[in-house]
C-alpha positions as CSV (number, residue, x, y, z in Angstrom):
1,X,-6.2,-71.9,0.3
2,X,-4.9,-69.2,3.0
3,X,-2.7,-68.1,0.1
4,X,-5.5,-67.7,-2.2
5,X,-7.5,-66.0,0.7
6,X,-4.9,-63.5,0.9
7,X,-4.3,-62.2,-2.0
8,X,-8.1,-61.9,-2.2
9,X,-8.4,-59.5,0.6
10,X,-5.6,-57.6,-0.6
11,X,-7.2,-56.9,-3.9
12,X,-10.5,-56.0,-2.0
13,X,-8.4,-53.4,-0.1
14,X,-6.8,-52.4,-2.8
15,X,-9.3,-51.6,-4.6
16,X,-11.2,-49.8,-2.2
17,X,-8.3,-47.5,-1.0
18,X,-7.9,-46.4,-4.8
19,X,-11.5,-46.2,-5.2
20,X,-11.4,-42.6,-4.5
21,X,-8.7,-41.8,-6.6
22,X,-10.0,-43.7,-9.3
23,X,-13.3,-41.7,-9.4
24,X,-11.6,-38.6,-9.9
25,X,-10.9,-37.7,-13.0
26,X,-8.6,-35.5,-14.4
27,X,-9.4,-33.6,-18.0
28,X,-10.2,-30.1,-19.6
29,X,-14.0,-28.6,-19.6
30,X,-15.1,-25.1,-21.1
31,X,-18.0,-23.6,-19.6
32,X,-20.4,-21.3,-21.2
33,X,-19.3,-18.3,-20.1
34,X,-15.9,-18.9,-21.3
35,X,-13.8,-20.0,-18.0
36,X,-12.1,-23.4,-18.6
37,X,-10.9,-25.7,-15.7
38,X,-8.6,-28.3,-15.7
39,X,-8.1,-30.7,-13.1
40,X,-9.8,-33.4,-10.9
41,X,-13.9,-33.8,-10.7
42,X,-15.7,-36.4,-8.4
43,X,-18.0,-39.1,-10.0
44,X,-20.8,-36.1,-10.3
45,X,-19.0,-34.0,-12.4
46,X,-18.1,-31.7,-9.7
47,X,-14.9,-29.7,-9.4
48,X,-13.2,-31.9,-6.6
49,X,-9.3,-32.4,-5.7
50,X,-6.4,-30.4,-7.2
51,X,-7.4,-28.1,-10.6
52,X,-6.7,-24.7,-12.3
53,X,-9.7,-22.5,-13.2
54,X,-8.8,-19.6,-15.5
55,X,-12.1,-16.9,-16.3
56,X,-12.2,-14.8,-19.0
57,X,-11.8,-11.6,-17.3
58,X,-8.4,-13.2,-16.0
59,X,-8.9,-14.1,-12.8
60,X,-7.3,-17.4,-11.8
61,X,-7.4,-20.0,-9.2
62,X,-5.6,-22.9,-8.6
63,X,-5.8,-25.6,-5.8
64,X,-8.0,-27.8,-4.0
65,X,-11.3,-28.2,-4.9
66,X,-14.9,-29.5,-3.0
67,X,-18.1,-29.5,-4.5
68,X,-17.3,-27.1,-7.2
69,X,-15.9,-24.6,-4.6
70,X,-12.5,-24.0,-3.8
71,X,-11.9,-25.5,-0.5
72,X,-8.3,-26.4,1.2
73,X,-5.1,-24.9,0.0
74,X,-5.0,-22.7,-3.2
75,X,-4.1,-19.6,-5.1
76,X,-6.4,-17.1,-6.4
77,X,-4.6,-14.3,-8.6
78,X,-6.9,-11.9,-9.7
79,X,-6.7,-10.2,-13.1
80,X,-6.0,-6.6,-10.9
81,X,-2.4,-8.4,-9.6
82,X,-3.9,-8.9,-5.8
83,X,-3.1,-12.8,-5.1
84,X,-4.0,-14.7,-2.4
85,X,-2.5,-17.6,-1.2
86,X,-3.9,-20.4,1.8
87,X,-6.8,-22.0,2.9
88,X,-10.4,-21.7,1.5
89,X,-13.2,-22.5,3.2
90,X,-16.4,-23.1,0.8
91,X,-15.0,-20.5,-1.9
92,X,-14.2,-18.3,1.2
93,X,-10.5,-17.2,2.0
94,X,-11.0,-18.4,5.2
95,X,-7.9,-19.4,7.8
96,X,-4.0,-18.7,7.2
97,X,-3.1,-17.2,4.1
98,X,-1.1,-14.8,2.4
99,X,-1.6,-11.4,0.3
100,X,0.2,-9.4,-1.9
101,X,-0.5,-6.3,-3.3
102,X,0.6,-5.1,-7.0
103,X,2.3,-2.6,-4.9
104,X,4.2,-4.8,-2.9
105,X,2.4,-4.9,0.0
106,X,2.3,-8.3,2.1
107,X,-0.5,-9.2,4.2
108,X,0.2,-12.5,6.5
109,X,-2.5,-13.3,8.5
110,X,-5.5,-15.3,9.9
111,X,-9.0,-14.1,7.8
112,X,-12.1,-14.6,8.3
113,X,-12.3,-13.6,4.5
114,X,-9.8,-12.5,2.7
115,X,-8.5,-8.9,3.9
116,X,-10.4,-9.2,7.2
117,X,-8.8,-10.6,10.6
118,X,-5.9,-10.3,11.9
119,X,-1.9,-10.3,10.6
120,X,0.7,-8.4,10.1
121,X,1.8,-6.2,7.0
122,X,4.6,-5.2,5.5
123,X,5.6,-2.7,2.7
124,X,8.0,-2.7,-0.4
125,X,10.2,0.2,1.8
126,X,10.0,-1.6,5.3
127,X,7.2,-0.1,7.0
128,X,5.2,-3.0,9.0
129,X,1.9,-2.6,10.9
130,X,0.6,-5.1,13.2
131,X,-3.1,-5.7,14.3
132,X,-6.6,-5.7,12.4
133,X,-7.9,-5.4,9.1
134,X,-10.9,-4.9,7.4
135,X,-11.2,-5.1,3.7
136,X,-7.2,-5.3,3.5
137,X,-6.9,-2.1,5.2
138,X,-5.4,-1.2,9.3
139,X,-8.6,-0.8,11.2
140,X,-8.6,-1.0,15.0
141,X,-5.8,-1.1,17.7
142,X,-2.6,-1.7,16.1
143,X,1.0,-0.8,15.7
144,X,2.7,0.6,12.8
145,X,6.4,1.0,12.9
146,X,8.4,2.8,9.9
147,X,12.2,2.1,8.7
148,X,13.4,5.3,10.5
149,X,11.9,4.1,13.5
150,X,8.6,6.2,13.6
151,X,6.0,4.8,15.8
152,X,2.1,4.6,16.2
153,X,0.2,2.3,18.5
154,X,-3.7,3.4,18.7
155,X,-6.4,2.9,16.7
156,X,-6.7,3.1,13.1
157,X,-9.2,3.3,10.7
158,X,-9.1,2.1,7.2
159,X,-5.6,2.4,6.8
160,X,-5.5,5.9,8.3
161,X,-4.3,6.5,12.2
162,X,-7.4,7.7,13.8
163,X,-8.9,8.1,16.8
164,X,-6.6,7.9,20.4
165,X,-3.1,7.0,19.9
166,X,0.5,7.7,20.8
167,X,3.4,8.2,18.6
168,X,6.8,8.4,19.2
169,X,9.2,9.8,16.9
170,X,12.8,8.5,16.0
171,X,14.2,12.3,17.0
172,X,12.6,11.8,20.1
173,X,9.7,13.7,20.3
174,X,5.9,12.0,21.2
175,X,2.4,13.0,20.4
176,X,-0.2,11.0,22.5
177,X,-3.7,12.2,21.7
178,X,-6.1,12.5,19.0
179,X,-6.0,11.6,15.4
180,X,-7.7,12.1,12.4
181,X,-6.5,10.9,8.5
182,X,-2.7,10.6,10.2
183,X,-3.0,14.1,11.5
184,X,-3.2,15.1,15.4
185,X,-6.7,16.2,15.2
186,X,-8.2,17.1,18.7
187,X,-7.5,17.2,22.5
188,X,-3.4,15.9,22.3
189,X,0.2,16.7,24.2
190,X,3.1,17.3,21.9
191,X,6.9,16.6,23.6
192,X,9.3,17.7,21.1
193,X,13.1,16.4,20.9
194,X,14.0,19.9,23.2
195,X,11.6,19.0,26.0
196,X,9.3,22.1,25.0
197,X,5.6,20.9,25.3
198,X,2.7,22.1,23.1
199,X,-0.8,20.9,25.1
200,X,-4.4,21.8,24.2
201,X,-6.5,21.7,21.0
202,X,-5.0,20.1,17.5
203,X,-6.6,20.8,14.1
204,X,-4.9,19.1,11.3
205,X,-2.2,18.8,12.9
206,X,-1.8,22.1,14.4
207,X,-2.2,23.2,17.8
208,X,-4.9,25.5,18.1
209,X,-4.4,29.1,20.2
């Protein structure tokens, strides 16, 4: 009888700890507008677990799933060559990730969506840049180092070094000052490699007489 009891509560168990697996199914749908997914849905005929979407302007995705959305770990890979790879939240890129540029760019960061936080980036020659982003691009206080040992730390924006920073030079020389589009741009002190110092008004990069 204890035997019998047993093995009764065992199947019981057993059959609720695979419950969940066994209501997700696993098969191919087409969807009217031609995108076609194939993975895991949940006993509603949501998208829900691990499954590939492909749309028919090529944009992919392929991951974890929730309600439809993707939600967990994943890779989107959009039809431009810009992939993303790391958490979703809710169809967000949302959390750690990773993104590469057809150029060969690599964003690592923390995003609140994808291209905006926080992370570092590095280029197909070297160069790095550590701080903010905002739509994939430098914006804010950050540091960007190049392979001959160029410096910037200030503030960019958009990608561009703008606004009050210093930059030291691998010859030895520094700017600290103003900045606009990369260029010294405003009220800035120039120390070149000799020593000689050129102080006062910059205008694209020019020191004003």
């Amino acid at each position: 009888m204890k035997i019998t009891v047993k093995i009764a509560t065992l199947l019981t168990l057993g059959l609720f700890v695979c419950g969940t697996a066994m209501g997700q199914v696993q098969e191919t749908k087409t969807y009217k507008d031609g995108s076609v997914y194939t993975g895991q849905f949940n006993g509603k005929g949501k998208k829900e677990g691990t499954g590939r979407m492909v749309w028919p302007n090529g944009n992919e995705y392929e991951g974890q799933w929730k309600k439809d959305k993707p939600h967990g770990e994943g890779t989107f890979t959009y039809a431009n060559g810009i992939t993303y790879q790391g958490q979703w939240e809710e169809n967000v890129a949302k959390g750690s990730g990773t993104i590469t540029m057809p150029n060969g760019c690599v964003l690592v960061g923390e995003w609140t969506e994808m291209g905006n936080g926080v992370g570092v980036a590095t280029w197909a020659d070297g160069t790095r840049y550590e701080g903010p982003f905002k739509d994939g691009a430098a914006h804010g206080e950050g540091i960007k180092i190049w392979p001959n040992g160029d410096r910037y730390e200030g503030t960019f924006s958009m990608g561009h070094m703008s606004g009050q920073g210093t930059c030291k030079y691998h010859d030895g020389a520094v700017y600290t000052g103003s900045w606009n589009n990369d260029m010294y741009n405003g009220q800035g002190r120039y120390v070149g490699a000799d020593g000689s110092v050129s102080e006062g008004t910059f205008r694209a990069g020019k020191l004003q007489k």
